[in-house]
Structures are given as structure tokens and as C-alpha cells.
C-alpha positions as CSV (number, residue, x, y, z in Angstrom):
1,X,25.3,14.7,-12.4
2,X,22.3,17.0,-12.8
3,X,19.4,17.1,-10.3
4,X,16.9,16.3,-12.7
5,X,19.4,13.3,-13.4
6,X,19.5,12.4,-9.4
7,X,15.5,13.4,-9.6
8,X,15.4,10.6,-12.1
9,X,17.8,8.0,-10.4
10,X,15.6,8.4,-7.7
11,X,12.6,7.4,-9.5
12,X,14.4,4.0,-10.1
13,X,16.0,3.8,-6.3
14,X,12.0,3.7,-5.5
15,X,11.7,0.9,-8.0
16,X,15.2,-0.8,-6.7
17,X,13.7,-0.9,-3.4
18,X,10.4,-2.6,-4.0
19,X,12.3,-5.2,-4.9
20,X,12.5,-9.1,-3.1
21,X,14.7,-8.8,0.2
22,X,17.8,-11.1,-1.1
23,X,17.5,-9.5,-4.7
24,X,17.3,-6.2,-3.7
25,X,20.8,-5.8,-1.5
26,X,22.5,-7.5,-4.5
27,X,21.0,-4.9,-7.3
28,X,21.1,-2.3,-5.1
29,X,24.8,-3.1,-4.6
30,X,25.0,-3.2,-8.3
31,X,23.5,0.3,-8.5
32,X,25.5,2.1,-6.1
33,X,28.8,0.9,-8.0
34,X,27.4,1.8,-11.3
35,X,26.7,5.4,-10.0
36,X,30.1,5.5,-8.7
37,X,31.8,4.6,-12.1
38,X,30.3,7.9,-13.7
39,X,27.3,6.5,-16.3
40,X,27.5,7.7,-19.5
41,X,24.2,8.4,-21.9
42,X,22.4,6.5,-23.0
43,X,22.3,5.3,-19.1
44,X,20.2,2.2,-19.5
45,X,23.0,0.9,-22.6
46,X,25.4,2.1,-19.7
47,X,23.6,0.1,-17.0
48,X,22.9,-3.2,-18.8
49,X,26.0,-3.1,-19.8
50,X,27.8,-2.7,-16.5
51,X,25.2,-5.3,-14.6
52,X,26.4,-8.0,-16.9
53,X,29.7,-8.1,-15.3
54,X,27.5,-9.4,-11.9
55,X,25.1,-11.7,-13.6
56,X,25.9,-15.4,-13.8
57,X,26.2,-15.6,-17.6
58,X,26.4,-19.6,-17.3
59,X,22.5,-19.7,-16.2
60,X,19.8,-19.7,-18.4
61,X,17.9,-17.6,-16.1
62,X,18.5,-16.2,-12.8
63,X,15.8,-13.9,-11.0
64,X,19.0,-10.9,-10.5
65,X,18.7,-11.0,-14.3
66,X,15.6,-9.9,-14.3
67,X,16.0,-7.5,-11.8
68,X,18.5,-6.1,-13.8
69,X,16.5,-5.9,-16.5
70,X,13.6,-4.4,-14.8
71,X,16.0,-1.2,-13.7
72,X,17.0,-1.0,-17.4
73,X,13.4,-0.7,-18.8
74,X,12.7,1.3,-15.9
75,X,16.0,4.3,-16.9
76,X,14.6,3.3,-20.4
77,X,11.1,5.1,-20.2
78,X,13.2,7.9,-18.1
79,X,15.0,8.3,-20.9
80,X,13.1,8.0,-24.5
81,X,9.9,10.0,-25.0
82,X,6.6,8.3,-24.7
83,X,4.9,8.9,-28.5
84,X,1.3,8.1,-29.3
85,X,2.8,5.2,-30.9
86,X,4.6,3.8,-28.0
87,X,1.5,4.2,-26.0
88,X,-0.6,2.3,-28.3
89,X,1.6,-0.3,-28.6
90,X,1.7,-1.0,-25.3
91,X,-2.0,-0.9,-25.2
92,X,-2.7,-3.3,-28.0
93,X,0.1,-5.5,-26.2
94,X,-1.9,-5.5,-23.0
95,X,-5.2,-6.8,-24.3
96,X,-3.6,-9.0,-26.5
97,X,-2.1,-10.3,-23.6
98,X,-5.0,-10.7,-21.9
99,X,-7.1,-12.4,-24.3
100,X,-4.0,-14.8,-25.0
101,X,-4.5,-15.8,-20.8
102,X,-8.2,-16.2,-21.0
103,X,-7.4,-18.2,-24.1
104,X,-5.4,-20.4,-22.2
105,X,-7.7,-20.7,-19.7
106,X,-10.9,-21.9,-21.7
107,X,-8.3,-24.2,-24.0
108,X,-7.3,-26.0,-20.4
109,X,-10.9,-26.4,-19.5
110,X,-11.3,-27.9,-22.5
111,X,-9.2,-30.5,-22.1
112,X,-9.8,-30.8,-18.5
113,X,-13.5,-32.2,-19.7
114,X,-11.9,-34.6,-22.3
């Protein structure tokens, strides 16, 4: 492993360890494993991969899962470019997103008054 790779595994330990107390022992288990079984590129294929062997496939949804997930997106935007498309996107998926609460909002005050 290089040291920009361990500069950039660190970047997602930070992330690892933000996370909810009982969560974060469990993923961070799941981490140290993975690092010890030698990842391979594309490392968050490699990750999500690997993770899915300690997730509870049986549930529909389990916070771990996401957790899991959120340390894939996170070696994800290590690991692919940000373009001017990317960055838009994201953009014109935030205010979407926002309008799509406020939205929400007036539509159940609406019907609050009915």
C-alpha cells in the first residue's frame, strides 16, 4: 500500500469514526479486516463487496448497511475524478431536493387545514 493510499484510507477512518457508538466498533471491525485481506482497485467494488459477507442479507434494512454504504461512497469520491458534470449534478440534486421537502411541507399544511 502506498502512502497516498494510507493518506486516503485515513480520510475514510475520520469518516468511520464519526460514526454512532454501536455502529461504529462493528464497521470499524469490518474495515480493519478488509485492509488485512489486501483490497484490490477499484477499492470501493472491493469494499462493498467484502462488507456483504457481515451484513444481514435477510433484512430489508439495517442501519450497518448503511454505514457500509456510506464508507463505499466515501472510497468512491477518493477514487473517481470530480468533473464539472458530477459537480452539477450533485448541485441540481440538492435543490431539487430541497424544493421536493418544502413541497412536502406546504402539501401537509394543506391538508392539515382540510
Amino acid at each position: 500500500m502506498t502512502a497516498e493510499t494510507r493518506d486516503e484510507f485515513s480520510q475514510v477512518l475520520s469518516k468511520i469514526e464519526k460514526i454512532p457508538s454501536p455502529h461504529k466498533e462493528n464497521v470499524l471491525d469490518i474495515w480493519e479486516r478488509w485492509l488485512e485481506s489486501k483490497p484490490q482497485q477499484p477499492y470501493f467494488e472491493d469494499w462493498f463487496i467484502f462488507a456483504q459477507q457481515y451484513d444481514n442479507q435477510q433484512e430489508l434494512f439495517t442501519e450497518t448497511r448503511v454505514y457500509i454504504r456510506m464508507v463505499r461512497n466515501a472510497l468512491k469520491d477518493l477514487e473517481t475524478p470530480k468533473t464539472i458534470y458530477r459537480k452539477v449534478r450533485k448541485a441540481i440534486v440538492s435543490i431539487a431536493s430541497f424544493f421536493f421537502v418544502i413541497f412536502l411541507a406546504i402539501s401537509r399544511f394543506a391538508r392539515a387545514g382540510d
